[in-house]
C-alpha positions as CSV (number, residue, x, y, z in Angstrom):
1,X,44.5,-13.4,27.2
2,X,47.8,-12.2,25.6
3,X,46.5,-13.2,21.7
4,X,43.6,-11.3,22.1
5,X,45.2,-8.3,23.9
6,X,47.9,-8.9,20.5
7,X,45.1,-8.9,18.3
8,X,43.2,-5.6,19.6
9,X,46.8,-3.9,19.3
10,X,47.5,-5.1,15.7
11,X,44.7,-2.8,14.3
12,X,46.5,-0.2,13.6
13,X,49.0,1.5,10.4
14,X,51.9,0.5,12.3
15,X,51.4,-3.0,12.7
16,X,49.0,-3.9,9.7
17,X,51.1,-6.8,8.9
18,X,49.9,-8.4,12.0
19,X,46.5,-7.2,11.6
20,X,46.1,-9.3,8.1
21,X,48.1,-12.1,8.8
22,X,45.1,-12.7,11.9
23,X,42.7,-11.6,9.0
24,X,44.3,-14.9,7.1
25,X,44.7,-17.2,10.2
26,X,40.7,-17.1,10.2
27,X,40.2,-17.5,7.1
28,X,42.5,-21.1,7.2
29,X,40.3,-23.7,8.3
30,X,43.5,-25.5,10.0
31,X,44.3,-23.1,12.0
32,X,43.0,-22.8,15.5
33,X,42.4,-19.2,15.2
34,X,38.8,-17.8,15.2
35,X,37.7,-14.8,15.3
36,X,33.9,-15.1,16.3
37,X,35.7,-16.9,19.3
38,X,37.9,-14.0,20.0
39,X,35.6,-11.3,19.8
40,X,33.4,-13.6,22.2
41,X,35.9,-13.4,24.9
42,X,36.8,-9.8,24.8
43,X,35.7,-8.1,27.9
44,X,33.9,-4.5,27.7
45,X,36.8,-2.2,27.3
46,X,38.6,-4.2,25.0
47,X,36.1,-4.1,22.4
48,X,35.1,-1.0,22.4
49,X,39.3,-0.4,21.8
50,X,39.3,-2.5,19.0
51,X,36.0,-0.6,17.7
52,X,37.8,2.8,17.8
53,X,41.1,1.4,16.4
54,X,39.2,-0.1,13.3
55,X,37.5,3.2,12.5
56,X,41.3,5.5,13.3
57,X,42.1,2.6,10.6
58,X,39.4,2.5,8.0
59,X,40.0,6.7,8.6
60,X,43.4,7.4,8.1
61,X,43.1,4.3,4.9
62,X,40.3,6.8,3.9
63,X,42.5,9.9,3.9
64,X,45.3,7.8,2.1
65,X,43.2,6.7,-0.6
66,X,40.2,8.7,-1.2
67,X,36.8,6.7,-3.0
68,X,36.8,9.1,-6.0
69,X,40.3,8.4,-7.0
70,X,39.6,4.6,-7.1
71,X,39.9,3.2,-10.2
72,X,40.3,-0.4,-11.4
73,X,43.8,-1.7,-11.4
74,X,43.5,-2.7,-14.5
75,X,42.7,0.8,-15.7
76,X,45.5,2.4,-14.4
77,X,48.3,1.3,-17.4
78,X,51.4,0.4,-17.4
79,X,53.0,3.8,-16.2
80,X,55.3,2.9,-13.3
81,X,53.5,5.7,-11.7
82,X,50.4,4.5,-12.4
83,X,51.2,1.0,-11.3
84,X,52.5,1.8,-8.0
85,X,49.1,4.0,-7.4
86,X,47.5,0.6,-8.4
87,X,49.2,-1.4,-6.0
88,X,48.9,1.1,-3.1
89,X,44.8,1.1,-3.6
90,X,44.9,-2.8,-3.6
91,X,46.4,-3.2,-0.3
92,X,43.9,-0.5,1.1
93,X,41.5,-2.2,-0.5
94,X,42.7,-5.7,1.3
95,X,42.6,-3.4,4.5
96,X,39.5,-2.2,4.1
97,X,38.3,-5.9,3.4
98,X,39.7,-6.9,6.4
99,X,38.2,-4.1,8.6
100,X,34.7,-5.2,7.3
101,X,35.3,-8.9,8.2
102,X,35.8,-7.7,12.1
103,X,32.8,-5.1,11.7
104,X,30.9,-7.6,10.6
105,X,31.9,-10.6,13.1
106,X,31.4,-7.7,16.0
107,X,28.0,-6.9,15.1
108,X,27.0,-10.8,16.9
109,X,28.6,-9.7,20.3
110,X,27.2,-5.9,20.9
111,X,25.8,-5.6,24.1
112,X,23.2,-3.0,24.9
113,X,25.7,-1.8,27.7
114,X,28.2,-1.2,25.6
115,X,29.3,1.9,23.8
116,X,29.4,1.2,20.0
117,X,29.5,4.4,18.5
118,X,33.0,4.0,16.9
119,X,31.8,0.4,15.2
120,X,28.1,2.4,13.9
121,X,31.1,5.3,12.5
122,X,32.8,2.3,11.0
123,X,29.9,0.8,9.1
124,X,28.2,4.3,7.9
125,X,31.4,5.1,6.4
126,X,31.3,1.4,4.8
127,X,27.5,1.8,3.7
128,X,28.9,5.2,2.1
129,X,31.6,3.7,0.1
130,X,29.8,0.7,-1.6
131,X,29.1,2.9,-4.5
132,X,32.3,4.1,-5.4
133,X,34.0,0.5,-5.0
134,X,35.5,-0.7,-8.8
135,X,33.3,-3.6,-10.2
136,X,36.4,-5.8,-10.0
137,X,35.8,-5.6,-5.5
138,X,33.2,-8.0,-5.6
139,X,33.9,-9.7,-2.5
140,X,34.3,-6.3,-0.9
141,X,31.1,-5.7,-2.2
142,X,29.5,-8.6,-1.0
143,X,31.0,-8.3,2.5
144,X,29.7,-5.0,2.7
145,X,26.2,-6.5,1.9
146,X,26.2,-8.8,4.4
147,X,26.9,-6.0,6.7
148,X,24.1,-3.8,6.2
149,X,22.0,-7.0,5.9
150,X,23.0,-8.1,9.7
151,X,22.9,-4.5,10.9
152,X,19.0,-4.6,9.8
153,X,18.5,-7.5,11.3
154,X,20.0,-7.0,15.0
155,X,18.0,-3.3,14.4
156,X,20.5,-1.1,15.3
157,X,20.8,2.8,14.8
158,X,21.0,4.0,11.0
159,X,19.4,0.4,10.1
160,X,17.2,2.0,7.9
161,X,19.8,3.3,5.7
162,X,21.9,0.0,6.4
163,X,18.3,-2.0,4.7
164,X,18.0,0.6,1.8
165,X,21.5,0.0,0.5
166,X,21.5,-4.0,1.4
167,X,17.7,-4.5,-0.2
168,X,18.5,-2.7,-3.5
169,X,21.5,-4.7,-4.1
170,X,20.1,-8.0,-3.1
171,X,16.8,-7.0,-5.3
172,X,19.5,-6.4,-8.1
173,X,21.2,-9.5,-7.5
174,X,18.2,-11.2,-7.8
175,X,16.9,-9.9,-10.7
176,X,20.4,-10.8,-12.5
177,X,20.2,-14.9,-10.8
178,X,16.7,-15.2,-11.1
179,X,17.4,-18.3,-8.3
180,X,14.9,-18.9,-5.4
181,X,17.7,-18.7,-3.4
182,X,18.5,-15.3,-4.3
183,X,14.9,-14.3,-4.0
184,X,14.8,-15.7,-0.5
185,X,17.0,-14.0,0.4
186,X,15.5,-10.6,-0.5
187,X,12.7,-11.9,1.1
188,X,14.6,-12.1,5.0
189,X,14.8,-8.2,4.6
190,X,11.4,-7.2,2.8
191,X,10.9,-4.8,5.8
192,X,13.2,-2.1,4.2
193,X,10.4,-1.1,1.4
194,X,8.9,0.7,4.5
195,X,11.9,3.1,4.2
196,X,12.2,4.2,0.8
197,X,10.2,7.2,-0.3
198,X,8.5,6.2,-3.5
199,X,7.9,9.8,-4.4
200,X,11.3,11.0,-4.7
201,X,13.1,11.0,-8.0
202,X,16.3,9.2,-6.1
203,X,13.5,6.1,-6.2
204,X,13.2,5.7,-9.4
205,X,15.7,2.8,-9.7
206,X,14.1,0.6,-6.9
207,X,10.4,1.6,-8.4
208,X,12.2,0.3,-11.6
209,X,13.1,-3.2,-10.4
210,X,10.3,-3.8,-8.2
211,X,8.0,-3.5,-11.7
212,X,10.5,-5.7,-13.0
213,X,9.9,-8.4,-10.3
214,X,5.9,-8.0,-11.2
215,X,6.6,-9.5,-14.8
216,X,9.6,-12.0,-13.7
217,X,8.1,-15.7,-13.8
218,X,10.5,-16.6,-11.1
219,X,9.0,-14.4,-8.2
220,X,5.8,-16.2,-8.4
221,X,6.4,-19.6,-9.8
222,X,8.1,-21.3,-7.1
223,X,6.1,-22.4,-3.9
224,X,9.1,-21.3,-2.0
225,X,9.6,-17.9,-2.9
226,X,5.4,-17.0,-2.9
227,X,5.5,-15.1,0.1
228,X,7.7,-12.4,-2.1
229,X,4.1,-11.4,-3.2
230,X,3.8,-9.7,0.1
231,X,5.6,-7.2,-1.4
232,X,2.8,-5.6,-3.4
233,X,1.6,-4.1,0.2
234,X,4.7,-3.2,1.1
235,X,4.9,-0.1,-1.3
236,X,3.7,3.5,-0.8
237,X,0.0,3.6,-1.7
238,X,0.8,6.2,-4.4
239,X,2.7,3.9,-5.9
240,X,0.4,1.4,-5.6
241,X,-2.7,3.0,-7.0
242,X,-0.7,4.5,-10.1
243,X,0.3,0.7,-11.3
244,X,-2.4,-1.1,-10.6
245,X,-3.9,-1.0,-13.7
246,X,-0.8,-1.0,-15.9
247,X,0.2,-4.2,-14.6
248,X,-3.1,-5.5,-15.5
249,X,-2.0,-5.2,-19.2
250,X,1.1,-7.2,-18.6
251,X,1.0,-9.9,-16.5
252,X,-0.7,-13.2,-16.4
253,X,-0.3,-13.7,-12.5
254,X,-1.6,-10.8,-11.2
255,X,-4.5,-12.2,-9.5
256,X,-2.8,-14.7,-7.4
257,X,-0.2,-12.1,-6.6
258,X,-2.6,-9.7,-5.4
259,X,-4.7,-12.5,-3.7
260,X,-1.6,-13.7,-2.0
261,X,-0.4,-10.3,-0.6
262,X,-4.2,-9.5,0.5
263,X,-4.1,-12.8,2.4
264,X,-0.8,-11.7,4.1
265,X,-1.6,-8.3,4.8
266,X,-2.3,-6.3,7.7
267,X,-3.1,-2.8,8.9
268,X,-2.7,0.3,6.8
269,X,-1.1,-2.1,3.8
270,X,-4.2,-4.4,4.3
271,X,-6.4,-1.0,4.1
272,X,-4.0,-0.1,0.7
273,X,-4.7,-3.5,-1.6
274,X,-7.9,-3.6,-0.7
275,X,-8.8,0.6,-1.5
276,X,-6.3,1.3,-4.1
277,X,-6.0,-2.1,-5.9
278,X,-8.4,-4.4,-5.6
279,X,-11.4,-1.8,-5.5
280,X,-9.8,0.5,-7.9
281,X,-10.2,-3.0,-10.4
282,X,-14.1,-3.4,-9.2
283,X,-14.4,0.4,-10.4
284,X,-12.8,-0.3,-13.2
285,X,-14.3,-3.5,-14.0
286,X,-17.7,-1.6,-13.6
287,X,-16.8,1.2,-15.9
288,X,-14.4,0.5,-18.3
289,X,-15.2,0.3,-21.6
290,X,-16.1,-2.8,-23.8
291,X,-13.1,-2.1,-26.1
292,X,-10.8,-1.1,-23.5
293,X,-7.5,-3.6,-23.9
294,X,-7.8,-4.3,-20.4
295,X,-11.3,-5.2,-20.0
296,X,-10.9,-8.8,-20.3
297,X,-7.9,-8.7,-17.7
298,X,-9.8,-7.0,-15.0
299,X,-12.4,-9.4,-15.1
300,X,-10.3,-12.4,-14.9
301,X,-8.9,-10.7,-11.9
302,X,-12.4,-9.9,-10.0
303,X,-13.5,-13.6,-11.5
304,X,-10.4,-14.9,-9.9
305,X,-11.5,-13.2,-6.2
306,X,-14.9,-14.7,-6.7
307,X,-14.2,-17.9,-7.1
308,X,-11.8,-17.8,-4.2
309,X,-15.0,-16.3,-1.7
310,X,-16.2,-20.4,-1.5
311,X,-12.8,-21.9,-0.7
312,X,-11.4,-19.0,1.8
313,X,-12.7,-17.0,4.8
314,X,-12.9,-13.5,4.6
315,X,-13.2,-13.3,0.8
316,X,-16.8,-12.6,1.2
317,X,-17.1,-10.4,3.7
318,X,-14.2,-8.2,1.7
319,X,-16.3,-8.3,-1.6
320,X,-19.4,-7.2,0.3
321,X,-17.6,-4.2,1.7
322,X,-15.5,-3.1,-1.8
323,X,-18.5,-3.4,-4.4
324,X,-20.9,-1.6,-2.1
325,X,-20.1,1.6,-2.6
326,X,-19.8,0.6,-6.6
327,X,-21.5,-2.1,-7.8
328,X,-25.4,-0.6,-6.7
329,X,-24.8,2.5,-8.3
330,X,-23.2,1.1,-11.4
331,X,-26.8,-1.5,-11.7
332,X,-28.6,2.3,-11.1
333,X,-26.3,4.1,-13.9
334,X,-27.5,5.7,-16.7
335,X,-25.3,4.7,-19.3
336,X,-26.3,1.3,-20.3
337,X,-22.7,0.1,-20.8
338,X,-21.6,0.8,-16.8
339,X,-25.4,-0.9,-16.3
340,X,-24.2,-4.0,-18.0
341,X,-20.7,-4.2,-16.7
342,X,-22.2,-4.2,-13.4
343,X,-25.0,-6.6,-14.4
344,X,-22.3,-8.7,-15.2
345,X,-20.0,-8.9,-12.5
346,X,-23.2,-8.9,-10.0
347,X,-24.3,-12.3,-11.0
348,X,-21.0,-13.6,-11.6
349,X,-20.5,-12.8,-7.8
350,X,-24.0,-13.5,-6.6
351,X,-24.9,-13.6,-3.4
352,X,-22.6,-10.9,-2.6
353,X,-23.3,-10.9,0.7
354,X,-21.3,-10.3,4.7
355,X,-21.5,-14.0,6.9
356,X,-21.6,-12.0,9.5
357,X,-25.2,-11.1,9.1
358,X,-27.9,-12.6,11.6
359,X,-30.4,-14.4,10.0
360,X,-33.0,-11.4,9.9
361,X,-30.3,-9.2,7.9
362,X,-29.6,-12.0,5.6
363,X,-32.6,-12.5,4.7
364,X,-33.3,-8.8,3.9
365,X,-30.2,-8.2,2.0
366,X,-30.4,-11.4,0.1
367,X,-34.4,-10.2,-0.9
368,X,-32.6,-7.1,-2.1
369,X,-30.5,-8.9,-4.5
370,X,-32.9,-11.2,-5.9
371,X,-35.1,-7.8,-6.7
372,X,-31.8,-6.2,-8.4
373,X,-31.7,-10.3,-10.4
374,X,-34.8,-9.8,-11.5
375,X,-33.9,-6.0,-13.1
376,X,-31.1,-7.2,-14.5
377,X,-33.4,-10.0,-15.9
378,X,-35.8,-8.3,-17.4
379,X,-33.5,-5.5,-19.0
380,X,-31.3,-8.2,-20.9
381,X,-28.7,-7.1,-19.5
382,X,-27.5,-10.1,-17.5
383,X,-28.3,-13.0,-19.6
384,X,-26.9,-16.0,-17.3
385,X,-28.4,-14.2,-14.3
386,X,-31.4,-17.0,-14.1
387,X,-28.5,-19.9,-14.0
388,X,-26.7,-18.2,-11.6
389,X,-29.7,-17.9,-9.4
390,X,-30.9,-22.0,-9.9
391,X,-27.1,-22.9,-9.3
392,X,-26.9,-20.7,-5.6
393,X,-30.7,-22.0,-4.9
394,X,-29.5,-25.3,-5.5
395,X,-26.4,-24.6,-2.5
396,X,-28.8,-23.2,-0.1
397,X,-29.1,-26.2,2.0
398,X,-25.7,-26.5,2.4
399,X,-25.5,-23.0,3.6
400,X,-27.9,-23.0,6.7
């Protein structure tokens, strides 16, 4: 009782000696001090004292030392002056180190009945001075990050803006590593896309590296960090429909990325990939010319969703549904290069069809295809179409 009554009284100016020799007790293995244990045991009142005597402290620390004087220490020279300002912003800095270990050890023992409003002051004020902290404070910084991450996770007020600051530096981070680990990481919190607003100029930067994760080997490669293709969905669809096709030009994997996220999506990002991505490539692959540089890529992409329609459920149902509304009227175009490209794609995907059909709607829509076979058959347009029709005729036992 007395050491924790001691500890909740050491957070203050007057007695910060006490306050960071605790700080250092927990931080020596051999000591018997702890202080998850001791914020465990602290009834009601007493921690929401210690929550308003950290934020007096991080406050009047504030006052002392404001962020946009903070320089290095190494920048400050060798002016006595200079070094003494030095000095006094490296043990506010220590203090301010040592508030954020408590913040972020409290965040475990909140209870809904308890008034916290002092400790959400505290790590606002925290999540406000990441930026201005010098390079040198990186295991400020990193404490700091681990804040905001927890706070998103436990879902307490001002998460979003607690999931914003802890995503973009763990997305940076990651992009700087390039480990799985790293990346895994990024993953836990992949919820905070949902808060950025992709079109204001202040997300440039996160647009920015979230492109750069699209042509980064290392998001994709590992088995372990594949569910960081989720991400795809996770954007605005603005964003999504303006890159689609630009990330054709540049990536190798974008098939299996946008496969992977389809797979994994849900909802209104479900309704996204499929409208804005993976139709917007059947338009394209439909109308696009011949010479276009991307031509080639967008068909490997649609080949790639083909293929998967005999290994995975749904895939057909989904190709039925996107190429309806495109594919017909691109066999029924005028211009005999849209009539091709469709030609092509159509037996390259034949039977494009819905399982879900009974056996009289089947039949009539399958009847329907084998009429536009025969068009595309006798126009030249579809050379391979006859194969294509032996090789599913062939299947059609199977399929009953």
């Amino acid at each position: 009782m007395e050491k924790r009554e001691t500890f909740v009284q050491a957070v203050s100016k007057e007695l910060i000696g006490e306050f960071l020799q605790f700080i250092q007790l927990n931080k020596d293995a051999s000591d018997p001090f702890n202080l998850n244990e001791l914020l465990d045991e602290l009834s009601r009142k007493q921690k929401e004292e210690l929550w308003q005597r950290l934020k007096n402290l991080l406050t009047d620390v504030l006052l002392e030392s404001p962020v946009d004087r903070w320089q290095p220490v190494e920048a400050l020279g060798e002016d006595n002056m200079q070094t003494e300002q030095g000095s006094k912003m490296g043990k506010n800095i220590e203090i301010i180190h040592a508030i954020t270990s408590v913040i972020l050890a409290s965040v475990s023992v909140i209870n809904e009945n308890e008034n916290y409003e002092a400790l959400l002051e505290c790590a606002v004020i925290l999540n406000g001075i990441l930026y201005a902290l010098p390079e040198s404070e990186r295991a400020l910084q990193g404490s700091i990050q681990d804040l905001c991450v927890t706070w998103w996770e436990r879902g307490l007020p001002a998460k979003e803006d607690m999931g914003k600051t802890a995503f973009i530096m763990l997305l940076r981070r990651s992009l700087e590593t390039k480990t799985g680990a790293d990346i895994c990481r990024l993953w836990r919190i992949h919820q905070a896309l949902y808060c950025f607003d992709y079109d204001l100029e202040e997300s440039r930067e996160i647009k920015d590296m979230l492109l750069e994760c699209f042509i980064n080997i290392n998001y994709i490669k590992k088995e372990e960090v594949n569910a960081f293709s989720y991400l795809v969905g996770a954007w605005s669809l603005n964003f999504l429909s303006g890159c689609c096709v630009t990330l054709v030009s540049l990536m190798v994997h974008i098939a299996e990325i946008y496969f992977r996220a389809w797979k994994k999506a849900s909802g209104k990002i479900l309704e996204a990939i499929e409208n804005s991505c993976i139709q917007d490539f059947m338009y394209h692959g439909v109308h696009l010319h011949r010479r276009s540089p991307v031509h080639a890529r967008v068909r490997e992409i649609l080949s790639y969703f083909h293929n998967q329609k005999k290994v995975r459920q749904g895939v057909e149902e989904m190709l039925y549904r996107l190429y309806k509304p495109i594919l017909w009227r691109g066999l029924k175009a005028r211009n005999s290069e849209v009539r091709s490209n469709a030609a092509l794609l159509f037996v390259e995907a034949f039977p494009i069809r819905d399982p879900n059909f009974n056996a009289v709607e089947m039949d009539s829509e399958i009847q329907k295809q084998f009429e536009e076979l025969y068009v595309c058959i006798s126009w030249g347009q579809a050379p391979h179409a006859l194969g294509s029709v032996l090789a599913w005729w062939a299947s059609w036992p199977s399929l009953l």
